[in-house]
C-alpha positions as CSV (number, residue, x, y, z in Angstrom):
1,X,10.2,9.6,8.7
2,X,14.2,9.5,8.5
3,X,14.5,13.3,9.2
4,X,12.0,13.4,12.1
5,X,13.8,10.0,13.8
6,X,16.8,11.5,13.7
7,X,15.8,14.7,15.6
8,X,15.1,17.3,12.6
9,X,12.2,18.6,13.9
10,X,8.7,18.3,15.1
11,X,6.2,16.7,13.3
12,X,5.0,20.2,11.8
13,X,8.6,21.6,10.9
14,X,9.4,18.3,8.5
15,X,5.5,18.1,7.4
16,X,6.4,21.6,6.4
17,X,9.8,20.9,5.3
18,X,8.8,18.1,2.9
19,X,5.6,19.9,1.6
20,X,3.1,17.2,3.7
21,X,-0.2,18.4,3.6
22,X,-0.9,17.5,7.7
23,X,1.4,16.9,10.8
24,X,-0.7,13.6,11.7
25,X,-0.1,12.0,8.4
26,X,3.6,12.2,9.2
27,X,2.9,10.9,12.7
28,X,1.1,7.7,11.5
29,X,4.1,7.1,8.9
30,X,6.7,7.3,11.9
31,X,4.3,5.1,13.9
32,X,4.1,2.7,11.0
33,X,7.7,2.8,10.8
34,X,8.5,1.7,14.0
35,X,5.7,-1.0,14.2
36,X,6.8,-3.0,11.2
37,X,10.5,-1.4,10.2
38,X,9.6,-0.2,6.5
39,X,7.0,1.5,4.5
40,X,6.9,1.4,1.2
41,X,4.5,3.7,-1.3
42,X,1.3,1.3,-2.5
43,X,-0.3,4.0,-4.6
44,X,-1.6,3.1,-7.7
45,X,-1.2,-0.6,-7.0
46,X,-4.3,-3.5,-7.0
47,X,-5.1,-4.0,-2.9
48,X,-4.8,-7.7,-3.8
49,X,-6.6,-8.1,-0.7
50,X,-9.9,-6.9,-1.9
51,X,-13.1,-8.6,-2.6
52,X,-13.3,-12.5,-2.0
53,X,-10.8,-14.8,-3.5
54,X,-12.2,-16.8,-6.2
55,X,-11.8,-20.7,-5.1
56,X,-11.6,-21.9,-8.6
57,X,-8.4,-20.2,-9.5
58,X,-6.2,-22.5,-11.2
59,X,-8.0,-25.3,-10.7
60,X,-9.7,-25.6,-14.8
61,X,-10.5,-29.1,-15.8
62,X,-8.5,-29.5,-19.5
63,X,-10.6,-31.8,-21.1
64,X,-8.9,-34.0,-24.1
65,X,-12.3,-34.4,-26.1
66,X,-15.7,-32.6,-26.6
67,X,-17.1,-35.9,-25.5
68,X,-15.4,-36.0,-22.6
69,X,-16.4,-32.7,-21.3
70,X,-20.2,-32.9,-22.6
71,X,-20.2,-36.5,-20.3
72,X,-18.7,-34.3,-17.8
73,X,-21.2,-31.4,-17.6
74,X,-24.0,-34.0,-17.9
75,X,-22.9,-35.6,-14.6
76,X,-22.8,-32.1,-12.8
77,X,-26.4,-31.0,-14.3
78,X,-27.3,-34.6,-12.4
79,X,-25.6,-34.5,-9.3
80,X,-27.2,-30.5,-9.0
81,X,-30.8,-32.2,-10.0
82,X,-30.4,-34.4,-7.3
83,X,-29.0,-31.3,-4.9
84,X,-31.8,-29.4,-5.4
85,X,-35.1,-31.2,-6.8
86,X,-37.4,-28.5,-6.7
87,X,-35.4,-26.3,-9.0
């Protein structure tokens, strides 16, 4: 991106140059480049945008007895019953 901003050479000379397999992928770097100022290589790396976030992250009830958690599941298996009678 460097070499072809600073007047190098076309797009097919440096794709050339620097062993790129196509001119256009070049071209879509230098756009990138001047759209948001830096690219940096994301290969291999977790797209931490993928799939829908879980909700209930972080958010784990730490219960200090067995009791306290079984009174606790009870509840939800009510509130649900009412929810959804027919199930």
């Amino acid at each position: 991106v460097q070499s072809y901003l600073n007047g190098e050479g076309s797009y097919d000379m440096i794709a050339e140059k620097y062993q790129i397999r196509s001119s256009t992928q070049l071209k879509n770097w230098v756009k990138k480049y001047k759209e948001c100022g830096e690219i940096t290589d994301t290969r291999g790396e977790n797209n931490k945008m993928k799939g829908i976030p879980n909700p209930l992250k972080g958010k784990r009830i730490h219960f200090k007895t067995v009791e306290e958690e079984r009174d606790y599941y009870k509840a939800q298996v009510e509130y649900l019953k009412k929810q959804y009678p027919n199930l």
